[in-house]
N, C-alpha and C positions, 0 to 999 in steps of 0.2 A: 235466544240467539241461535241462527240455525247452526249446525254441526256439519262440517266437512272431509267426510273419510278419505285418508291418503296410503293407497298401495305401496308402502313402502319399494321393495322393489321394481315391482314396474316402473316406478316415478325415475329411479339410477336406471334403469334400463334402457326406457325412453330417451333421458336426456343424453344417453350415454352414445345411442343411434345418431342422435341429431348430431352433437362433436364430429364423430366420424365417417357423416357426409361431407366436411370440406375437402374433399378429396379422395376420389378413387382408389388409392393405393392403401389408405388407412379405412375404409368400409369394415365396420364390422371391429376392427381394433380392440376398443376395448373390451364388448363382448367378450370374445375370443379369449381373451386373457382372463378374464374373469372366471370361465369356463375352468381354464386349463389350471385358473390359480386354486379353483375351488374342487378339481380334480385332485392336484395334489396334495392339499391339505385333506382331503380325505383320505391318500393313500398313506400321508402319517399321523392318521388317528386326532386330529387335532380337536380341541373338544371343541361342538355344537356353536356357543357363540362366538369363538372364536372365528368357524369359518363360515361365517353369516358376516359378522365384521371386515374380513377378507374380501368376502364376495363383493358388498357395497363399496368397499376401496376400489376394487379394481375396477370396476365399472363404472367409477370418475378416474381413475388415476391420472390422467391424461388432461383435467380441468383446467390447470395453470397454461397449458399451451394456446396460443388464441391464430397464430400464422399460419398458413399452407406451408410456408417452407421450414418453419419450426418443425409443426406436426411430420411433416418427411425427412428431416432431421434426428427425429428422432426414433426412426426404422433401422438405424445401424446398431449393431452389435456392440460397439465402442461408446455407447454415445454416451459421455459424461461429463463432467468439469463443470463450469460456469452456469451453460445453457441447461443443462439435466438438473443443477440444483437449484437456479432461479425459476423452473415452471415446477418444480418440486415445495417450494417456498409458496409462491404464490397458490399453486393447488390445494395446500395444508391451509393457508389463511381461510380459502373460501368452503374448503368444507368443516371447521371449523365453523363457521354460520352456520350453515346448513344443516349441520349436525345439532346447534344449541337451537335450532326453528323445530327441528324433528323428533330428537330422541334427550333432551334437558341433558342430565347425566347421564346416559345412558352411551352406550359404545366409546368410551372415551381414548382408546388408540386409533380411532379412525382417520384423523386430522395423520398421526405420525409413522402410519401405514403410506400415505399415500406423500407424506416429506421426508423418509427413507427409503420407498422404493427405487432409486439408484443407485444405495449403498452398498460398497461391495464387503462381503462376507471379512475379505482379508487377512485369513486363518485364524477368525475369533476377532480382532481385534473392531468390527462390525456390530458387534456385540452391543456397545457401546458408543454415543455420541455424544459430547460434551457434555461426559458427566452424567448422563439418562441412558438408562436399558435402553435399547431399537426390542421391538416388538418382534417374536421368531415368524410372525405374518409378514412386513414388512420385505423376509429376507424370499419369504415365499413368494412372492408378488413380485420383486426384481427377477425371480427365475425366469416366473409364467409370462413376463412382460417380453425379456431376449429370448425363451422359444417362439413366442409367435414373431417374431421379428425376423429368425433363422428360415422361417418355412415362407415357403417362395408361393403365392396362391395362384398363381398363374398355370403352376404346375402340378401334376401329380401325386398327391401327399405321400403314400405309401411308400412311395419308392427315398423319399427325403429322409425317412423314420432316421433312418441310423447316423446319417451323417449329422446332424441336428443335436441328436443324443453324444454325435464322439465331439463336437463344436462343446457343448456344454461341459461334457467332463474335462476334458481339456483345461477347463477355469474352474474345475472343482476345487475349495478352499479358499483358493485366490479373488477369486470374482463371487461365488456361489455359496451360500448354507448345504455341506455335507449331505445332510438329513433330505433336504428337498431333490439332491439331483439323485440321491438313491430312489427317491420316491418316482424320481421322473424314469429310471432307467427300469422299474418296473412297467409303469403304468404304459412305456412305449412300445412294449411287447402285444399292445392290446391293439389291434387294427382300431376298432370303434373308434377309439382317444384320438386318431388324427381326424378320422372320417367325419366325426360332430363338427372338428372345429371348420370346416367347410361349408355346412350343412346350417343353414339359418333357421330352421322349423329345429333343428336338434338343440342348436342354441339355445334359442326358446323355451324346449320343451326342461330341457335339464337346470336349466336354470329357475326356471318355476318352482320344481322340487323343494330347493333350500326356502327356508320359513324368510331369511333377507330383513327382519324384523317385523314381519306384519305388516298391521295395518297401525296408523297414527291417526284419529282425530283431533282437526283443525277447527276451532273457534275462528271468526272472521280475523281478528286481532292475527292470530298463529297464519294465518292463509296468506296475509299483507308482508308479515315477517316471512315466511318460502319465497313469497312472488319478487321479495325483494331481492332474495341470493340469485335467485334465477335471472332478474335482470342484470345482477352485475358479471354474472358469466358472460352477456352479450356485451354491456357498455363499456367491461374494461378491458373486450378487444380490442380496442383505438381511441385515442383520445377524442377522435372526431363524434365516438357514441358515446364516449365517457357518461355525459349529463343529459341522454335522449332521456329514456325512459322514465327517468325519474320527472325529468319536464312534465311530458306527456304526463305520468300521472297525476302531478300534483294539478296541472292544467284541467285534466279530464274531471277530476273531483270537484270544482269549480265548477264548472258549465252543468254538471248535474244536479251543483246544488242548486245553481241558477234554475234549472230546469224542472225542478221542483219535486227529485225523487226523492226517496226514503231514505235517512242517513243509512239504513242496510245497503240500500241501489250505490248511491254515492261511495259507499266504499270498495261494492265491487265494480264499478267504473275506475278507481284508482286501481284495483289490482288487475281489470282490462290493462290498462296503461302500461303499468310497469311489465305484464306480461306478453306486448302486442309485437314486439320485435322479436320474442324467442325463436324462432326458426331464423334470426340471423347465425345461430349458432354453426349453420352450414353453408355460409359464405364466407369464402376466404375474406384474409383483412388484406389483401394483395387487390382485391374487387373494393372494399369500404374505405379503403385508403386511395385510392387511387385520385390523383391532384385535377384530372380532366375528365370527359365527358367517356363514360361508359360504351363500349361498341357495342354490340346485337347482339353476342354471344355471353359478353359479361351481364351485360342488361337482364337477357334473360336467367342467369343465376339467382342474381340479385330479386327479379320478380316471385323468383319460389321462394321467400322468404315467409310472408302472410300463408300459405300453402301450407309449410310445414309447423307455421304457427298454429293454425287450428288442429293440426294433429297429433302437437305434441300435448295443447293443451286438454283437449280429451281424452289421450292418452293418459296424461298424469292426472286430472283434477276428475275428468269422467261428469264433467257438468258443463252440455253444451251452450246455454246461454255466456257464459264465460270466455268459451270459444270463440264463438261469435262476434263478441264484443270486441274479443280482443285482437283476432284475425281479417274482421272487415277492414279496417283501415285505411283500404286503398281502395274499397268500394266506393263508387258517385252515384249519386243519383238518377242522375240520367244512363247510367247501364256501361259508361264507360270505362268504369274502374277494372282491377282484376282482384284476385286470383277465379272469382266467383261470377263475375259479369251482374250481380244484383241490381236492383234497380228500385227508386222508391220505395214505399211501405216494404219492401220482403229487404229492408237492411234496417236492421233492431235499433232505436234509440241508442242505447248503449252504444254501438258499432259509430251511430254518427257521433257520437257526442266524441269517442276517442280518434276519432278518423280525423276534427275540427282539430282539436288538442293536439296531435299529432302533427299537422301543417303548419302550426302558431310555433310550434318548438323548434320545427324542424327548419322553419324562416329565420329567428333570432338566432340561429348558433353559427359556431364556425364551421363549416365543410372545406374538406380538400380543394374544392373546385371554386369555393367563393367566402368571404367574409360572412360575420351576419348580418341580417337585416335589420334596419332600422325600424320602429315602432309602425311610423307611419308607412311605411314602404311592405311590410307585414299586412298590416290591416287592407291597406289596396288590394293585393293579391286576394287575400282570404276573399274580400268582397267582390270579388272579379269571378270565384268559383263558386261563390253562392250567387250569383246574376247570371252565371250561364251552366246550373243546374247541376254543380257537382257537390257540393255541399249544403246542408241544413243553415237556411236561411236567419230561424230563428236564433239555432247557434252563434253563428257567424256576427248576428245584429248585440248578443249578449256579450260576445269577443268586443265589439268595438267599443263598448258601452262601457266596459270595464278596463279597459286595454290597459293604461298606466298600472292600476289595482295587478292585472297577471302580467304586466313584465316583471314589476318587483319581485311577483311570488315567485315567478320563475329565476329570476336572478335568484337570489338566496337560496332556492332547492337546488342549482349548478352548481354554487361555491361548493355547498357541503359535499354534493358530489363528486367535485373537482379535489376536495379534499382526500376521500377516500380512494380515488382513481391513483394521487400521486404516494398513498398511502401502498397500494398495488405494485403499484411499478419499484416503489424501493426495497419491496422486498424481493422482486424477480435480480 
């Protein structure tokens, strides 16, 4: 069974880039904190996996949030109560998976690093949450989270240093872990320390450094189990994605077996699938939600979406037929699709098979803009784009042929999906 090596970090780094393109003002976010958290935890000695465990928090901290106006919500200095601990809940849930796909037992405060990072210190009483230790990382990570929130990037950092540092101590105790704003009122004496967190190659570079846990190898099994956490970052943006991807895959795995590849092909066409929308990650749900027909400018957001799918997934997985597969989706045959303009033969079987999968799913569900579609009002369409040269003919003949057989499937892989989406939302 082949073996799938995963860069631990790069893999949080990547996805962590993509979160914060839905918006200009949060570019770079959680980078940045990451940086600054892993800055500080070095300036108090804290031992080796502790701030390796720190670093990977910070670099999702930010997962439970899925709105533009959430994510700009949550750039105030104040920003706590209800909203700070429902995307603090919901982030913990999901790296909680993520962490049991990546590391078994391994890092086990990661989940309560990143469901206490808006706890305020509270002269000790922080300490403690219902009963359980908080993690003295967790209290680091609320630091590094309201510094970068204080420093203004439009502007000159240098000249910001001190007032930032007098913003902070100001809540030293009351808001803050002691120990971290001493460590911060050090390291702010150091020009570098603002100058990186501007600097996107320094980013980079420094964060390379920390070991972040290595590397993990993935069995196909363990690769289907990631692909799956990674789609729910995108599906339980909106109810309206809640149950794509998982359509799409269980769809896509269908058609390939139709098509007669290798239960190895067929499983990675299922993790094409579930992975073929990640670059939603950088569309507002202000764009996925919206009840009416998209203008030019939202359109175009929404069109980088397969764009940033093929980059994230070579980014993280570093195996371009994967990519491919999972990123063409909107490619046609006849040259008219985007992001890539492909055409016949130079778009991979894989790529059609999830592209077919993708339109079958994407016709039966409910959209803002419309109901879903009926079976037979499905299969027209579908056969209308295979007649006028935008989809795999053969596919399209194997859709119809089976059509009752993948509604069913389809149905029953949305409940369960629909299960776990309202699963989501109760705990935000």
């Amino acid at each position: 069974m082949p073996e799938h090596p995963i860069d631990v970090l790069r893999l949080f780094s990547s996805l962590s880039w993509a979160m914060d393109l839905m918006d200009p003002h949060v570019a770079d976010h959680q980078r940045r904190v990451a940086y600054i958290a892993l800055k500080l935890a070095q300036e108090m000695a804290l031992p080796a996996p502790e701030q390796d465990c720190l670093l990977l928090a910070a670099l999702l901290h930010d997962c439970g949030i899925f709105s533009q106006q959430d994510k700009l919500g949550a750039l105030r200095l104040d920003f706590d109560g209800e909203m700070a601990h429902g995307h603090a809940q919901v982030g913990a849930l999901l790296m909680r998976k993520l962490r049991a796909h990546l590391f078994g037992q391994g890092f086990p405060e990661l989940p309560d690093l990143i469901l206490h990072h808006h706890l305020p210190w509270d002269r000790g009483r922080g300490a403690r949450q219902q009963g359980r230790e908080v993690p003295l990382a967790a209290h680091v990570l609320h630091l590094a989270d309201r510094v970068d929130v204080l420093v203004n990037r439009r502007q000159e950092p240098l000249g910001q240093a001190k007032g930032v540092v007098r913003e902070i101590v100001k809540k030293k105790h009351a808001m803050f872990l002691p120990e971290a704003v001493e460590a911060l009122e050090g390291l702010a004496r150091r020009e570098y320390f603002w100058l990186d967190q501007g600097c996107p190659q320094a980013l980079q570079q420094e964060l390379a450094l920390s070991n972040g846990a290595g590397q993990v190898v993935l069995d196909l099994a363990g690769l289907a189990g990631l692909a799956e956490v990674f789609a729910s970052l995108v599906d339980f943006k909106s109810r309206y994605t809640a149950t794509h991807t998982a359509g799409v895959a269980v769809v896509g795995r269908f058609l390939a077996q139709e098509a007669g590849l290798s239960e190895h092909q067929q499983g990675m066409v299922e993790i094409a699938g579930l992975l073929h929308d990640l670059g939603k990650l950088a569309v507002p749900n202000e764009i996925l939600d919206k009840p009416g027909p998209l203008d030019a400018e939202e359109f175009n957001v929404m069109k980088q979406h397969p764009y940033y799918t093929h980059r994230l997934i070579g980014a993280i997985l570093g195996w371009e037929p994967l990519a491919s597969w999972g990123a063409m989706h909107h490619e046609r045959l006849d040259g008219s699709g985007y992001p890539f303009h492909l055409a016949g033969g130079e778009i991979p079987l894989g790529a059609r098979i999830t592209a077919v999968a993708d339109v079958f799913t994407a016709l039966a569900e409910d959209r803002p803009y419309r109901p879903a579609m009926s079976l037979p009002g499905t299969l027209a369409i579908l056969n209308d784009m295979a007649a006028t040269g935008k989809l795999d003919p053969g596919l399209v003949q194997a859709t119809r042929r089976h059509g009752p057989n993948l509604q069913s499937l389809l149905l029953s892989t949305q409940q369960e999906r629909l299960r776990q989406y309202r699963q989501i939302q109760e705990a935000a």
